[in-house]
C-alpha positions as semicolon CSV with decimal commas, in nm:
position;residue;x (nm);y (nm);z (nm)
1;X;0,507;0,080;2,154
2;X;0,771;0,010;2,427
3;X;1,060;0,244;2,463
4;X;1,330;-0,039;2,302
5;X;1,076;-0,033;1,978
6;X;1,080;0,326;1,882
7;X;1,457;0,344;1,940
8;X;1,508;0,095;1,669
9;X;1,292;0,237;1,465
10;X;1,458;0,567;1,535
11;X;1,814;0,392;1,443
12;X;1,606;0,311;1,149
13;X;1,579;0,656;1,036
14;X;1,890;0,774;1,115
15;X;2,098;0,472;0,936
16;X;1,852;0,568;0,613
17;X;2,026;0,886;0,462
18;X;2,391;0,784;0,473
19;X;2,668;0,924;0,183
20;X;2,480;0,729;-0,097
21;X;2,140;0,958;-0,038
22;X;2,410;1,294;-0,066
23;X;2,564;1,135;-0,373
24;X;2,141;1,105;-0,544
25;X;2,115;1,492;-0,422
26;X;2,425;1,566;-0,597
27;X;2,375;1,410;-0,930
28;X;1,955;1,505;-0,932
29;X;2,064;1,902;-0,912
30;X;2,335;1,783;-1,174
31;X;2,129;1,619;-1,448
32;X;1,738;1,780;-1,362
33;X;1,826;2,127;-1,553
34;X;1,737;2,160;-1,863
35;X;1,990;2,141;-2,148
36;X;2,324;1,891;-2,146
37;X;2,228;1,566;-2,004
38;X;1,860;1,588;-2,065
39;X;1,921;1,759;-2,406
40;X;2,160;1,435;-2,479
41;X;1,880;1,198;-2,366
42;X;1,583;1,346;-2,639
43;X;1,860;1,375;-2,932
44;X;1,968;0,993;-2,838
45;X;1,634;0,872;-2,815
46;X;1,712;0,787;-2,463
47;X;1,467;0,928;-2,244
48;X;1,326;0,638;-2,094
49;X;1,681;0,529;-1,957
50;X;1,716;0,911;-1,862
51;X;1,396;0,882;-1,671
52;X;1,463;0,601;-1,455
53;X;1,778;0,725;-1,374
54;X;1,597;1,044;-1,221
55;X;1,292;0,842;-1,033
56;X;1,555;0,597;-0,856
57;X;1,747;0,894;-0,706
58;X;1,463;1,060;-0,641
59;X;1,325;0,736;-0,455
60;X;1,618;0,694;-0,292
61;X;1,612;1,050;-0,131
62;X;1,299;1,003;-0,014
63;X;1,303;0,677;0,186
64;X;1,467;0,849;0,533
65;X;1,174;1,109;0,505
66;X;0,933;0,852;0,421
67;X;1,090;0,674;0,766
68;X;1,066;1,032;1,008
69;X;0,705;1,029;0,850
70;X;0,567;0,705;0,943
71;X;0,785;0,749;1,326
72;X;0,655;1,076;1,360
73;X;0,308;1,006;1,291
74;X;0,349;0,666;1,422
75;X;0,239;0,482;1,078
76;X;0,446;0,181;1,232
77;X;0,364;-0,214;1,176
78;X;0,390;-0,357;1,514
79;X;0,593;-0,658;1,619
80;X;0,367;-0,959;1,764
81;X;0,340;-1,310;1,822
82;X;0,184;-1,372;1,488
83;X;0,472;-1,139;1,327
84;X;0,820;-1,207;1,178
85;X;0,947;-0,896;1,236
86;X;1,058;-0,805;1,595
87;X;1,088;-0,423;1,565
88;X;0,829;-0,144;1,469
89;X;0,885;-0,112;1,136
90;X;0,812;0,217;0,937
91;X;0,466;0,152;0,681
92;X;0,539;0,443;0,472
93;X;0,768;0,350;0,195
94;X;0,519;0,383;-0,079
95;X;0,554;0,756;-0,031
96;X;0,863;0,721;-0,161
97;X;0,755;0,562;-0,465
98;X;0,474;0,759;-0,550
99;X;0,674;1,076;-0,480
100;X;0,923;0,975;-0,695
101;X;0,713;0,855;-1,003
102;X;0,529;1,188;-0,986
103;X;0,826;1,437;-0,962
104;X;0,992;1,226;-1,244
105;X;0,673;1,267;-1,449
106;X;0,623;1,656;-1,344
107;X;1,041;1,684;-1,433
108;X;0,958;1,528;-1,758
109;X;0,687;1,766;-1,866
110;X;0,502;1,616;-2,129
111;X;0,142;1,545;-2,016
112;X;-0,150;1,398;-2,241
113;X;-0,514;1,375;-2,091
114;X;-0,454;1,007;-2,022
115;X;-0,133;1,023;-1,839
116;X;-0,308;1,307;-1,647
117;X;-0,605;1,049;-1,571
118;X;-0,334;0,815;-1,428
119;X;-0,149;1,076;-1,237
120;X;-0,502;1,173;-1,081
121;X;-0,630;0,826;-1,030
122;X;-0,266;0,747;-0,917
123;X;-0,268;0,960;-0,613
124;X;-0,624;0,918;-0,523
125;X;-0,513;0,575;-0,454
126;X;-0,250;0,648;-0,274
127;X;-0,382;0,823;-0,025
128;X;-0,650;0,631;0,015
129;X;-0,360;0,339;0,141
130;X;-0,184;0,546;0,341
131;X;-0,525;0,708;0,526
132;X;-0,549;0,298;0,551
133;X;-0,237;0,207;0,681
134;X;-0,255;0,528;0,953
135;X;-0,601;0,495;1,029
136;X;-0,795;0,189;0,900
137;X;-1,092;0,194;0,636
138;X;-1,349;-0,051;0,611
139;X;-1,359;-0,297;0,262
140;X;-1,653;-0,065;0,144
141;X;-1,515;0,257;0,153
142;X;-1,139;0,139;0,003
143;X;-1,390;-0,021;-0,286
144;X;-1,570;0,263;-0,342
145;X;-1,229;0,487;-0,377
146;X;-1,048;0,194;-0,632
147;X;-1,435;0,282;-0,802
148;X;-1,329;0,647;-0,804
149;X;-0,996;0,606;-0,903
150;X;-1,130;0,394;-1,179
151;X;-1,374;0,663;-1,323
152;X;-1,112;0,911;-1,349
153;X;-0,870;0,745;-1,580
154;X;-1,203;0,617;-1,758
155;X;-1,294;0,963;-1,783
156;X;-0,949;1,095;-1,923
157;X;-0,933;0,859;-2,195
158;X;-0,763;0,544;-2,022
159;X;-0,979;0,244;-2,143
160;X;-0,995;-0,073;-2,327
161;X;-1,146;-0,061;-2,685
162;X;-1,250;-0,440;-2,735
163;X;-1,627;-0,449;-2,820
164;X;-1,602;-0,268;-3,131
165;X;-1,921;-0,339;-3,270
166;X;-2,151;-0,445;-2,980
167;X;-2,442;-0,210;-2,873
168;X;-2,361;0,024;-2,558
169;X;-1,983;-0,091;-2,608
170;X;-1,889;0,236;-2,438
171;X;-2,023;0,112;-2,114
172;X;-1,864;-0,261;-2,151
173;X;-1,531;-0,121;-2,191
174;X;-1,571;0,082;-1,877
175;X;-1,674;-0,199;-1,689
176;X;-1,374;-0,439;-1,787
177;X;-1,162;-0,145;-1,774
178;X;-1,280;-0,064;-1,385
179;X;-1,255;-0,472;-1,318
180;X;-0,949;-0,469;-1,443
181;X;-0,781;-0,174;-1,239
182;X;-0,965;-0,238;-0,939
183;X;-0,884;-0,599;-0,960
184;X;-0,456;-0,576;-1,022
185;X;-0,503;-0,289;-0,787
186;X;-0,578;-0,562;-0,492
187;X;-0,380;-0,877;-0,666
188;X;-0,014;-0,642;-0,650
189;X;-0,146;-0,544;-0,268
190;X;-0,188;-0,902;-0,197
191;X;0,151;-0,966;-0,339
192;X;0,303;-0,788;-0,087
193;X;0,357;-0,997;0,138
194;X;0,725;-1,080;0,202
195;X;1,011;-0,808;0,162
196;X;1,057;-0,675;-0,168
197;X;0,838;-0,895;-0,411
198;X;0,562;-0,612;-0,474
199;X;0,859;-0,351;-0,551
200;X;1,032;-0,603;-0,740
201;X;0,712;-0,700;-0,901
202;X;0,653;-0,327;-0,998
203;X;1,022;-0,256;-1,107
204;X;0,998;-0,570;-1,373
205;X;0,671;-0,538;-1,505
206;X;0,675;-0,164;-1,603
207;X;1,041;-0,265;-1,741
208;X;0,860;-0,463;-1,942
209;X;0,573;-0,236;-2,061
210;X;0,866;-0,001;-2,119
211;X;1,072;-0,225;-2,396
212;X;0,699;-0,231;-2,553
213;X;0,603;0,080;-2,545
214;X;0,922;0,280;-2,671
215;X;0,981;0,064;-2,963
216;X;0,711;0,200;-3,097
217;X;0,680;0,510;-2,977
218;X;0,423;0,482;-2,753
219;X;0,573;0,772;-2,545
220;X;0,342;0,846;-2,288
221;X;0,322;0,489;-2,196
222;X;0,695;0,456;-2,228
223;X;0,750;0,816;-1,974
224;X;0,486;0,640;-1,692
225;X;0,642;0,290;-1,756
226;X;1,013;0,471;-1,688
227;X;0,924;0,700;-1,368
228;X;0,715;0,383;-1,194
229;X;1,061;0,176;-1,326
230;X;1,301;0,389;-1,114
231;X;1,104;0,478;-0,832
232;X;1,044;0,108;-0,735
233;X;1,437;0,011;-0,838
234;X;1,487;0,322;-0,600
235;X;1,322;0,126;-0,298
236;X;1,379;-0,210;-0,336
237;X;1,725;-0,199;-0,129
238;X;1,542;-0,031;0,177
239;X;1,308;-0,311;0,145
240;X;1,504;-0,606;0,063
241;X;1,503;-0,859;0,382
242;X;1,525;-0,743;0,625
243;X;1,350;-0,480;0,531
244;X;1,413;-0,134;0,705
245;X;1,082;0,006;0,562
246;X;0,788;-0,097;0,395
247;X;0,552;-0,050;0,118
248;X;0,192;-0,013;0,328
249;X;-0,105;-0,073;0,170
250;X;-0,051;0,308;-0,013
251;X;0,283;0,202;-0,178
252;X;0,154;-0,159;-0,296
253;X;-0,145;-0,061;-0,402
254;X;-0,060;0,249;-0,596
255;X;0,189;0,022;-0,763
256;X;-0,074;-0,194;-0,843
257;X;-0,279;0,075;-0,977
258;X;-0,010;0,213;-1,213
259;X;0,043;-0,111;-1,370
260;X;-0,321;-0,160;-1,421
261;X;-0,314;0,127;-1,601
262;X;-0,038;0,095;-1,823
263;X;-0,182;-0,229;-1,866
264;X;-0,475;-0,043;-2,010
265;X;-0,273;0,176;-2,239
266;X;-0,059;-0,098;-2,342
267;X;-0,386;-0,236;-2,541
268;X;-0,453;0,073;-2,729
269;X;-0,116;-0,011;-2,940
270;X;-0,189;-0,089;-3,347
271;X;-0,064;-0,428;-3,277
272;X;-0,117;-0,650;-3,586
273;X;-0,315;-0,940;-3,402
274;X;-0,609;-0,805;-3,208
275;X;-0,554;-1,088;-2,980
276;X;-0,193;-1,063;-2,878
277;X;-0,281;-0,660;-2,860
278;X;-0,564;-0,788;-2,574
279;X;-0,322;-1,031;-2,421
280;X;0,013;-0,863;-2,389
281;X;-0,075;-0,698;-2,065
282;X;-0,254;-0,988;-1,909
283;X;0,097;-1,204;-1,945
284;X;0,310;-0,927;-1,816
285;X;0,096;-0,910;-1,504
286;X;-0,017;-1,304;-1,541
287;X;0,175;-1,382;-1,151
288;X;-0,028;-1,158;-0,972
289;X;-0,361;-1,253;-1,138
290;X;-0,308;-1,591;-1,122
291;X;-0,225;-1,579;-0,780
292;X;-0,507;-1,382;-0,694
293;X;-0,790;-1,579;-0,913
294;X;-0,585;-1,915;-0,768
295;X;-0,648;-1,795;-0,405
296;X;-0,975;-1,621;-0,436
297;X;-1,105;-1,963;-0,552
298;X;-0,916;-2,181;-0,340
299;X;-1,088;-1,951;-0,023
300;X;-1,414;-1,981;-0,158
301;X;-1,420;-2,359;-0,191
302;X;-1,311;-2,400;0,181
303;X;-1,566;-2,123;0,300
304;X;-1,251;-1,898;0,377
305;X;-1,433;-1,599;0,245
306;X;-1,841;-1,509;0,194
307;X;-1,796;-1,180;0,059
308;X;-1,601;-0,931;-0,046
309;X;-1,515;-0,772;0,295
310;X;-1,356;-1,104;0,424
311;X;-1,171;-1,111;0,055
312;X;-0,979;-0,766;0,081
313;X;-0,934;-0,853;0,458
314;X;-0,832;-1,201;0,438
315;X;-0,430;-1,268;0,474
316;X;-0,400;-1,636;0,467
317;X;-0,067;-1,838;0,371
318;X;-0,210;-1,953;0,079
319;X;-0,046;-1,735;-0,180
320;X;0,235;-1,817;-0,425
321;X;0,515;-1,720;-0,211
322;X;0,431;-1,916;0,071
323;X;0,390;-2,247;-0,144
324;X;0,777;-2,158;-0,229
325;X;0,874;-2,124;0,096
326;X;0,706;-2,385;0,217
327;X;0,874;-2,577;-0,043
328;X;1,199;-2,484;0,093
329;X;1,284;-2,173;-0,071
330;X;1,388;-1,847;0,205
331;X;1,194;-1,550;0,164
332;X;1,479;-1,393;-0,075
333;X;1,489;-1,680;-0,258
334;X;1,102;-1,698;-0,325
335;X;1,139;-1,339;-0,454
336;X;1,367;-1,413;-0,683
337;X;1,215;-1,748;-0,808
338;X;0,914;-1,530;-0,881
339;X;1,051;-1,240;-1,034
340;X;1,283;-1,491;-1,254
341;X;0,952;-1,639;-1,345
342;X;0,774;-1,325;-1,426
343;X;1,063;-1,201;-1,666
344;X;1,062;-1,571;-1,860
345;X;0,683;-1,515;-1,892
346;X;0,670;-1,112;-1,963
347;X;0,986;-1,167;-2,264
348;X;0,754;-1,417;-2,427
349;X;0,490;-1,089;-2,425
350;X;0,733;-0,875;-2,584
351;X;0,849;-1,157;-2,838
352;X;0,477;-1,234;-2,889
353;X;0,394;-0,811;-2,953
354;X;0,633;-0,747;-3,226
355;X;0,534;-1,088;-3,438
356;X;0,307;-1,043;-3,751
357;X;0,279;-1,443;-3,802
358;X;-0,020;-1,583;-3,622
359;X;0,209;-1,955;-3,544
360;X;0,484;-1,768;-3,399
361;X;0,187;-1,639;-3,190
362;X;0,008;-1,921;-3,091
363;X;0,401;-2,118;-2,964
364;X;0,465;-1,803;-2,770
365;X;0,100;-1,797;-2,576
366;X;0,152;-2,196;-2,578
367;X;0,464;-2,160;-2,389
368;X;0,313;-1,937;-2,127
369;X;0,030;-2,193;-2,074
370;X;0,309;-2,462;-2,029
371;X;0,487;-2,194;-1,758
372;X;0,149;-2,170;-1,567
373;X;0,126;-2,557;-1,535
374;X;0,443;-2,568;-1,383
375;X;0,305;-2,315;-1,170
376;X;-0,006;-2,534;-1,091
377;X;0,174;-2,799;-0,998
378;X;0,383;-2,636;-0,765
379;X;0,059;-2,437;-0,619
380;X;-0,083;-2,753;-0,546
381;X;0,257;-2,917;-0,433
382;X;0,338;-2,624;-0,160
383;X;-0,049;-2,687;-0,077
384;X;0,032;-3,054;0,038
385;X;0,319;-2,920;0,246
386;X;0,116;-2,626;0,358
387;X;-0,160;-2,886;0,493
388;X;-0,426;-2,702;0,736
389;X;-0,238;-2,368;0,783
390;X;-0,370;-2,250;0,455
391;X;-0,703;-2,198;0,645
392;X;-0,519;-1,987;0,915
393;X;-0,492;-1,641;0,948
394;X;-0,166;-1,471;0,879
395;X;0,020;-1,152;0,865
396;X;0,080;-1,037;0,507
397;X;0,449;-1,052;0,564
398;X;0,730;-1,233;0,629
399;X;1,058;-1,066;0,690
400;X;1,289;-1,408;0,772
401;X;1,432;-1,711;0,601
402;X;1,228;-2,020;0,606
């Protein structure tokens, strides 16, 4: 890295704690004792709002050590020719999001097995990433630690219960559980692509597993859901274009994990309908796995990929946010069309949990199916635009206006 490079990213740093990072300091030693504030929050039945509120100033303290971290060890994405960006950029940022969801959740105090599972699982993922993003790890061994990380929230209790009366049912909810969580793990990573979609996409989706989960006191859900809330709400305005910092494969994909997994815990509610209790989760996260199975098959079919190396590896402009921005959208603007697009989807998931009438149901899943048509057709639109580039390789982000 040339001399010019590291002094920008040194500006960087020093720009990142400013009077807004003192203010967070000030308030976190002001609200994080015991008693007052945090007495107020359990008596109001607030503590999920409480919660946030702790993980985005907590997230927000740790960006500019997050930044000395990736300069001093030199965890850096590098300008090039086939890059947007035109300074070193620190890769680190998901250290700020995973250190704030886990002090929020250690603040908070009130573990079960699963949430322990997800803590566990949580952080084996993440370092995995950032070992990743320092270092570089081959497609078998980051498989074979998503495996791991799978197993352990399997093992602490986080797991789908859907073939009730099926022989070795035990062992078929593992499996869909693991394919699930490995799966989202890789579809919010591949998200991650232009400033602040994967953070936005992590701040609205656990919003929305929140307004399920506290309702009916679902606590542990709603406590993970609040903490994973804040901490990406915390980052989003380092990482909004242009982006002073960003996620690395440890942030997205721990991110990714986390929603997996409330994703998972989200299906053990006593929802009346078994089927809106199995589908609630796949609608709140229905952008990233559409975009991922979309892809994944669109590769295939042109020989893009063989296997599942050249899958993970792969970082073609093929994805949703592309189409949109080859459709005329900037990068903002396709984060925001997406995220607007997500909420429309994820509210009919809440709308559709809390309904005990099986029409009211079926209109509500009807409606998403009608959303994810639209989507097709723009897909398939931004394709025609798009032309041969979808076949080229590209960076996984973009960090200007189109």
């Amino acid at each position: 890295m040339t001399n010019f490079d590291f002094s920008i990213s040194q500006k960087l740093g020093d720009q990142a704690l400013s009077r807004k990072q003192i203010a967070c300091l000030v308030f976190l030693l002001f609200v994080i004792p015991q008693g007052w504030i945090s007495a107020w929050a359990w008596e109001q039945d607030l503590r999920g709002l409480y919660l946030i509120l702790i993980s985005f100033f907590f997230s927000t303290l740790l960006v500019p050590f997050a930044i000395y971290l990736a300069i001093r060890f030199m965890i850096l994405d590098m300008p090039s020719d086939r890059k947007m960006h035109t300074a070193a950029t620190p890769r680190l940022g998901g250290l700020a999001v995973y250190g704030a969801t886990m002090l929020t959740l250690l603040r908070n105090d009130q573990w079960d097995s699963e949430l322990m599972a997800l803590a566990a699982g949580g952080t084996l993922i993440f370092m995995l990433g950032v070992y990743d993003d320092a270092k570089g790890l081959s497609a078998r061994i980051r498989l074979i630690g998503q495996l791991a990380a799978a197993a352990i929230v399997i093992a602490g209790g986080v797991c789908v219960d859907f073939f009730s009366h099926i022989p070795g049912k035990h062992a078929l909810d593992a499996a869909l559980t693991a394919f699930g969580i490995i799966g989202i793990t890789n579809a919010v990573n591949f998200l991650d692509g232009i400033d602040g979609l994967a953070g936005g996409m992590g701040a609205l989706c656990s919003a929305l597993f929140l307004a399920i989960a506290w309702p009916v006191k679902q606590k542990h859900l709603a406590y993970a859901s609040s903490a994973l809330c804040g901490s990406c709400l915390g980052f989003l305005p380092f990482n909004w274009q242009p982006a002073r910092v960003f996620l690395g494969d440890g942030g997205a994909t721990f991110i990714g994990f986390m929603l997996a997994g409330l994703g998972v815990l989200c299906t053990r509610s006593d929802a009346q309908l078994p089927i809106v209790r199995a589908a609630t989760p796949i609608i709140i996260l229905s952008i990233p796995i559409f975009d991922m199975i979309y892809t994944t098959l669109s590769r295939i079919r042109r020989g893009a990929v063989h296997n599942f190396r050249e899958w993970i590896e792969y970082t073609g402009r093929d994805h949703f946010h592309h189409r949109l921005m080859k459709l005329g959208l900037s990068a903002p603007g396709a984060v925001k069309f997406i995220l607007l697009l997500n909420l429309c989807i994820g509210l009919n998931a809440v709308a559709n949990r809390f309904t005990s009438r099986r029409i009211i149901s079926a209109l509500l899943l009807s409606q998403t199916a009608l959303i994810f048509a639209i989507v097709v057709v723009l897909m398939l639109l931004g394709r025609e635009l798009t032309g041969q580039h979808d076949d080229e390789s590209a960076p996984r982000r973009e960090n200007a206006s189109l």
